[in-house]
Each structure stands twice: as structure tokens, then as C-alpha cells.
C-alpha positions in Angstrom: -21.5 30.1 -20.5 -22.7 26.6 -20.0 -25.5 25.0 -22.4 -29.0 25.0 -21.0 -29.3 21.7 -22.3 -25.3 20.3 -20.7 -26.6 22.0 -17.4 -29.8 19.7 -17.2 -27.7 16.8 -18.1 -25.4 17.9 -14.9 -28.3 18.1 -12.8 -30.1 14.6 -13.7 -26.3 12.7 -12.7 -25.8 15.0 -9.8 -29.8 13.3 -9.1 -28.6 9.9 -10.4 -25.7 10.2 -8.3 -27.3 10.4 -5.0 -30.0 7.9 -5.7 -26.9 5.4 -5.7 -24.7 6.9 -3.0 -28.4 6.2 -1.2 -28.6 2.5 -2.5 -25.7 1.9 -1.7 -25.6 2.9 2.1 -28.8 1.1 2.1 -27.1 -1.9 0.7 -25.1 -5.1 2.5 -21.6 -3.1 1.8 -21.2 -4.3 -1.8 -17.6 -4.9 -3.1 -16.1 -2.8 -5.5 -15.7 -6.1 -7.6 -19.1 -6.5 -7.3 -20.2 -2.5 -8.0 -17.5 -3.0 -11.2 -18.9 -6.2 -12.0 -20.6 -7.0 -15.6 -20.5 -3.2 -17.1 -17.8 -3.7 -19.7 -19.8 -4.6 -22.6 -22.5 -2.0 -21.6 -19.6 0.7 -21.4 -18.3 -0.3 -25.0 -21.5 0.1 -26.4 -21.8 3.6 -25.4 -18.1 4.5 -25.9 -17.5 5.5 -22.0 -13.7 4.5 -21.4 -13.5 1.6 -18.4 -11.7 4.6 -15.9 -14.0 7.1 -16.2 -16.7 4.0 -14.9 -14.1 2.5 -12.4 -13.4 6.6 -11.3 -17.4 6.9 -10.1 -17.9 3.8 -8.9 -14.7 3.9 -6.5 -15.5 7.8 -5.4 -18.7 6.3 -4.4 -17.8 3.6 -2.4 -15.1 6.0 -0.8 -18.5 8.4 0.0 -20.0 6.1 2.1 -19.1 6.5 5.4 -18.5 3.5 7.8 -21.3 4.8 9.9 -23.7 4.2 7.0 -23.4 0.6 7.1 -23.7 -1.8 8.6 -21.0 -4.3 8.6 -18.9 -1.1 9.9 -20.2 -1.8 13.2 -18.2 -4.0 14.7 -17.8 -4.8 18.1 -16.0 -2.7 19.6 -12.2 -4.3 20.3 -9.2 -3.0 22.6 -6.4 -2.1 20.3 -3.1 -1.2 21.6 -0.7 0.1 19.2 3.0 0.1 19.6 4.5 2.6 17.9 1.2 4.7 17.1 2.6 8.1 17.3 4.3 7.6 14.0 2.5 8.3 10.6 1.2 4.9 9.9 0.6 4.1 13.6 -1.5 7.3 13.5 -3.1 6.6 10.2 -4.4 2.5 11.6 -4.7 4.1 14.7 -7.9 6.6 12.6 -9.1 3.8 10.5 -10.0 1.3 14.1 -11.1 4.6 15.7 -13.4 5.2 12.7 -15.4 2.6 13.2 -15.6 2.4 17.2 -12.2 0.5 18.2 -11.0 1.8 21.6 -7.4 2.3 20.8 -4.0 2.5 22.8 -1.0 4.1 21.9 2.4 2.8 23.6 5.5 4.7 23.0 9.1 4.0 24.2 8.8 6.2 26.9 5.2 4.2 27.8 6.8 0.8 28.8 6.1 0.9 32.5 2.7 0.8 31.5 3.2 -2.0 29.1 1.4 -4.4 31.7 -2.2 -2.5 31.2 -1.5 -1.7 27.8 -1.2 -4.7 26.7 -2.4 -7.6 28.4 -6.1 -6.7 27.7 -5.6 -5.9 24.2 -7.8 -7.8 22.2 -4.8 -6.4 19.3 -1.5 -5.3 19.3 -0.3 -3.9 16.4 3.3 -3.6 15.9 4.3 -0.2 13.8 8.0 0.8 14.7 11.0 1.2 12.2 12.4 -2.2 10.6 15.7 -2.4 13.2 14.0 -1.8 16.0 10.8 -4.9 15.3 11.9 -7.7 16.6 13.3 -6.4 20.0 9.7 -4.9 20.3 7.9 -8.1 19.3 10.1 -9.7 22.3 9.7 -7.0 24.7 5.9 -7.0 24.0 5.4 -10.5 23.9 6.1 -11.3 27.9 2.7 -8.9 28.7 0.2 -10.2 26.4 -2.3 -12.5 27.1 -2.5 -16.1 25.3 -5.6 -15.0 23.5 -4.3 -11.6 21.9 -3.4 -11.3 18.1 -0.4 -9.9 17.6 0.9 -8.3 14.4 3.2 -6.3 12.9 2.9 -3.7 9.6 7.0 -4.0 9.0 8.1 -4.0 5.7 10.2 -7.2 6.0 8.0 -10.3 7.5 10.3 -13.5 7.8 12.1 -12.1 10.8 9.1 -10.5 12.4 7.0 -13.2 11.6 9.2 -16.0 12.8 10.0 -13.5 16.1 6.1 -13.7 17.0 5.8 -16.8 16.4 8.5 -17.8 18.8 7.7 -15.1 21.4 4.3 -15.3 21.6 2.0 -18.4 21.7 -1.2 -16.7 20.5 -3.0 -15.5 17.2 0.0 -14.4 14.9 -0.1 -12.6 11.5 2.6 -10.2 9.3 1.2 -7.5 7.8 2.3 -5.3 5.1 0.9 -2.0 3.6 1.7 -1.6 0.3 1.5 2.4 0.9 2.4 5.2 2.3 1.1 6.9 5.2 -0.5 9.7 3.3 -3.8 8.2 2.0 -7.0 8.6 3.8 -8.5 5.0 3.9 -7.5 1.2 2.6 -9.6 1.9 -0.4 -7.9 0.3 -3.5 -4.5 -0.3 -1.6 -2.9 -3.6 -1.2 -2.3 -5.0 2.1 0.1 -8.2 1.9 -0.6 -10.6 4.9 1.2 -13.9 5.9 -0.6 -16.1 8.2 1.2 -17.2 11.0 -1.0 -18.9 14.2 -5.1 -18.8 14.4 -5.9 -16.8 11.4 -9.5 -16.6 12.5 -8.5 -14.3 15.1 -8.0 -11.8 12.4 -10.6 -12.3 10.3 -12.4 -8.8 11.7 -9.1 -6.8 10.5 -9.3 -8.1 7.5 -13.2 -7.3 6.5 -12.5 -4.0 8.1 -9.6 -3.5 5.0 -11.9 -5.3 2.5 -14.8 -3.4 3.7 -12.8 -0.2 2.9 -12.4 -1.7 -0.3 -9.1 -3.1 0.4 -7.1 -5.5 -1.4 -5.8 -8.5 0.7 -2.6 -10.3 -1.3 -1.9 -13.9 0.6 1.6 -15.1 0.5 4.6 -16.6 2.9 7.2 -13.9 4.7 9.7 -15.9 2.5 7.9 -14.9 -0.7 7.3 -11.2 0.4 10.2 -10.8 1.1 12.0 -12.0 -2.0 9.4 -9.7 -4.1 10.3 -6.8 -1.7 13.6 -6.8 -3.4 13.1 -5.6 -6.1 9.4 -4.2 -5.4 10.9 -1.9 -2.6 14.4 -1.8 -2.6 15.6 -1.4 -5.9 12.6 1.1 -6.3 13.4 3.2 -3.9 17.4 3.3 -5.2 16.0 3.9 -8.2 14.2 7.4 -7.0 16.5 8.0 -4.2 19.2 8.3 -6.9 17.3 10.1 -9.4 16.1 12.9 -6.7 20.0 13.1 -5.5 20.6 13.6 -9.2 18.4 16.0 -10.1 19.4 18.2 -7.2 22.9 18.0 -7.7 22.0 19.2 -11.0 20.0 22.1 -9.6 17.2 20.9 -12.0 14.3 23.3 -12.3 11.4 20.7 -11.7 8.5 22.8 -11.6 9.7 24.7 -15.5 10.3 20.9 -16.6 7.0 19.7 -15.6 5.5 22.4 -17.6 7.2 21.2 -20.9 7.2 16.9 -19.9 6.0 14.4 -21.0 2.8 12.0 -19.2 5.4 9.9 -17.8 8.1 12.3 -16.5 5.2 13.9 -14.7 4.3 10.8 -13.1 8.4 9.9 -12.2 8.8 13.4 -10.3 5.8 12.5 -8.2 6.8 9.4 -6.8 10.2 10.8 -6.2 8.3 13.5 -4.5 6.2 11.3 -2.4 9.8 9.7 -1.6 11.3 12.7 -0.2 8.6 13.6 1.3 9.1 10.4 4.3 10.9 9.9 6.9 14.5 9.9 6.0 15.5 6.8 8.2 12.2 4.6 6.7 13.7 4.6 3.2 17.2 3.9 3.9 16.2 0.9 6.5 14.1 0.0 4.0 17.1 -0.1 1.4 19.0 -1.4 4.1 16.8 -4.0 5.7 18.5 -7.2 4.6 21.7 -8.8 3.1 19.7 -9.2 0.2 18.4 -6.0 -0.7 22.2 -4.5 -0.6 23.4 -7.4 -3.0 20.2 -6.6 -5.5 20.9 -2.2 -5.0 24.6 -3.1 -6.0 23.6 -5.4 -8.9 21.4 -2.5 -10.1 23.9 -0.4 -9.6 26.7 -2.5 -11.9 24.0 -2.7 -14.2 23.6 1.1 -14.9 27.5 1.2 -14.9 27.8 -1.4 -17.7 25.4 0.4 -19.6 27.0 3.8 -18.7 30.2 2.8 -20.2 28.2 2.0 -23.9 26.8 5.3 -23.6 30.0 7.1 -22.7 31.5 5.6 -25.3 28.7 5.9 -27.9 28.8 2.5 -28.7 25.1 2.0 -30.3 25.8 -1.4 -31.2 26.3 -2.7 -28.1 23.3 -0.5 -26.7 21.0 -2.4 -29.3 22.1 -5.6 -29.0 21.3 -5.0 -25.3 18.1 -4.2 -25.9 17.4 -6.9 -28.5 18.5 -9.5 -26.1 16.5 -8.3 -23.4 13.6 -8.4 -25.2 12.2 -11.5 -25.3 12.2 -12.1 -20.8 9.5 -9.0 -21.6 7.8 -10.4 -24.7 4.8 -12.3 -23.4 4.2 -9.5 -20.4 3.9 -6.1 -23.4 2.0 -9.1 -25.1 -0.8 -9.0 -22.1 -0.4 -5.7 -21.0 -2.0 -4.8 -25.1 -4.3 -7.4 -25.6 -5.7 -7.9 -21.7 -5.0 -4.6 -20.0 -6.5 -4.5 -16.5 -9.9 -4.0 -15.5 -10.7 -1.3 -12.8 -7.9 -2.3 -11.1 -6.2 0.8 -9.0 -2.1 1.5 -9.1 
């Protein structure tokens, strides 16, 4: 039986709550920066922990919908999307939709329509695997007008980038969603975007992400794609082997959750969410450049060095190892204790 006295309590935020869902509807579509802003010391003060805070305000940004304000209403633009049958074609292609884009789709078997698909497009959006982009971009490229922006959402962006550029003579820009398919809006996810030709031309897909509360990283395709490395590729080794692992073992999963630890909890997700893709997209991704197959193989010889120490129980060697490596992570565990991040989503 709930409290008299905790039910009130319930009542007054459930109140509280809608008074601010109300505001802020009413209100020029603050930022979550802005909504997070100045609330630390308060917080402290009344011994509320930072995430329960950052928890509320982000579920109440994700309330409001993009009809309830107003720099959601955009003019409406012609989208075409190439490639917007797949999951993250179909998951852009509900975010323009959302907010009154008229939207395309052109699949492979679409391309003798390709002239009134894509000539008026105001946007073409590029969203087809990794070895098939750049043929695409070319293909696409001879139909579009000198005023559409063309992008692409491919998880490499030199060769994309440098393919548009060439092929095309209007707006160009490489995107990158740092995410999978299965979320529901751009709220707290990172988008990475390398400018290519006529930024401005983009400027209305970018407020749309930040409106959404969206996180825009800036960088060069050269610099994404060195981070992807080891970002994606060695990641996804990393799980892809640990699920093939763990099934070769015939691992119960589900009785090991029940007895694990915070972190092994959170490891079988993300090797969940990994087997729950599309097959081809994480081996292209593992597979995408010269590069990534060095790194994976690097990786690889590392855990077989290390292998060998623990094979042969050598626990001096395993020390010494981890002494040594200690210091390249010294000043990061230094900041991750003393500064850790504020409201700041994973």
C-alpha cells in the first residue's frame, strides 16, 4: 500500500510535470543544453544525482511532439531517398515525414524512374550498403539538378565524399549516424557530418537533427574515417567474436544474466543489438577498407600474445603488461573521476 502522504507527492510532479511539458511546447524549442543548463549546484544541494535530472529533462524534450512547435514546421522539401526501403532509409525516411517532408523512395528496381525521382528533389539521401555507394552516387549524380544537396549516411565518408564531389557539382555533405536503426528519433544520438560543397544548403537537416535534440560532431571524411577504425571496426570484431564464442560454447545467457555483474549485463546487450542487424552491414563494415582489416588483425595478434601468457600462466608477464600500459590511460581514468560527464547520453 502506498503512503497517503508519497501519493500526494506523486500527484503534485505528475502536476509539475505537465506545467513544463506545457512550457515547453509553448517555448522557442529550447536545447537540451539549455533545459540542462545551470542545475548542478541546485541538484547537489538537494542530493538528487545529475541522471535522475538529465533522465526527466530528456523524456520531456522527447514528449514534445514536432507538431507542437514551432521551428518543426518547416517548409515542406522533396526528399528522394535512395535506398529507403532498408531500416535506416525507413527510419530518415519517418523523421522528414514527421514533420511534413514529401518523401521519395527509389529502389534498384526504381531506376527507370530515376529522371522524376530525382531531378526535383530538393534532397537525395544516399542509404545503401558500403560496396554498393559510390556506384550509386555516380549513377544518381547524372539526374539531379545543379541545385540539389546530395548526401550519403555510409559508414565510410572519404570515398563517398570525394565520389559526390566529383559526380555532382551541387550542395555536397557525408553524413554519418552514429546508431543503429532501432531508435525512434535523433534525440541524444551523434550524427558525424563532413562538409563537402555549399553547406548552407543543409543547414534545414541539420536543425531538424538538433531540433530533435541531436548531436552534430564536425570533422573531415579523412578523420572519420581513421576514428572509425577502431570506433567501428575493431568494436564490432570485438562483439562479433564474443557472440561466435559464446555460442560455440552453448552459453546459457539468459541464467548468466541473472547471476552478472552491471557490466556483463551491458556487454550481452550490445552483442545482442549486433546480432540483431543485418548480417552483410557488420561484416562490410568490418570489411570496408584496407585499413580496418590491418587494425581487426592487429587486434587479433594482440589477444594471441596475451593468450599465450595466460596459457602459459605466466603472471609476470601479464603484470608487466598491464603496468606498462598504464600510463597511455593515466590522464583519461584521471578525468573520467575527477570530471565525469554532465548529462551527456551514451
Amino acid at each position: 500500500m502506498i503512503p497517503e502522504k508519497l501519493k500526494q507527492t506523486d500527484q503534485n510532479l505528475i502536476a509539475l510535470l505537465s506545467d513544463r511539458l506545457s512550457l515547453l511546447a509553448a517555448s522557442k524549442c529550447l536545447s537540451l543544453e539549455e533545459q540542462l543548463a545551470d542545475v548542478a549546484p541546485l541538484l547537489a544541494q538537494v542530493g538528487i544525482p545529475e541522471s535522475v535530472w538529465a533522465g526527466l529533462v530528456n523524456s520531456c524534450h522527447a514528449t514534445i511532439t514536432p507538431e507542437s512547435t514551432s521551428v518543426n514546421h518547416p517548409r515542406p522539401r522533396q526528399i528522394t531517398i535512395i535506398g529507403g526501403h532498408g531500416r535506416m532509409g525507413r527510419f530518415f525516411k519517418e523523421q522528414f515525414v514527421a514533420v511534413g517532408h514529401n518523401v521519395n523512395i527509389l529502389e534498384h528496381e526504381d531506376w527507370e524512374y530515376a529522371d522524376q525521382l530525382l531531378n526535383q528533389a530538393e534532397l537525395v539521401l544516399v542509404s545503401v550498403p558500403i560496396a554498393y555507394t559510390v556506384d550509386v552516387i555516380q549513377r544518381a549524380a547524372k539526374y539531379l539538378s545543379p541545385t540539389t544537396a546530395l548526401c550519403d549516411i555510409t559508414s565510410i565518408k572519404t570515398q563517398p565524399t570525394q565520389a559526390m564531389l566529383k559526380y555532382h557539382c551541387g550542395p555536397v555533405m557525408g553524413l554519418h549516424p552514429m546508431f543503429g536503426p532501432n531508435i525512434t528519433s535523433f534525440l541524444e544520438q551523434k550524427i558525424v557530418v563532413c562538409p563537402g560543397r555549399d553547406d548552407d544548403s543543409f543547414a534545414w537537416l541539420l536543425d531538424l537533427i538538433k531540433g530533435q535534440g541531436g548531436e552534430i560532431i564536425t570533422c573531415s571524411p579523412e578523420e572519420h574515417d581513421q576514428m572509425m577504425v577502431i570506433i567501428q571496426a575493431t568494436q564490432h570484431f570485438l562483439r562479433f567474436s564474443l557472440g561466435v564464442f559464446l555460442s560455440q560454447s552453448n552459453i546459457d545467457i539468459e541464467r548468466s544474466l541473472t547471476i552478472s555483474t552491471p557490466n556483463y549485463r551491458q556487454e550481452i546487450d550490445i552483442v545482442k543489438r549486433l546480432f540483431s542487424q543485418n548480417p552483410n552491414l557488420c561484416v562490410d563494415i568490418m570489411l570496408a577498407t584496407e585499413e580496418r582489416c590491418q587494425a581487426i588483425s592487429s587486434l587479433a595478434n594482440t589477444y594471441s600474445r596475451l593468450a599465450k601468457l595466460v596459457v602459459s600462466k605466466d603472471r609476470d608477464a601479464l603484470i608487466q603488461e598491464f603496468e606498462s600500459n598504464q600510463g597511455f590511460w593515466e590522464e583519461e581514468i584521471k578525468c573520467s573521476f575527477s570530471n565525469p560527464p554532465l548529462f551527456k547520453g551514451g
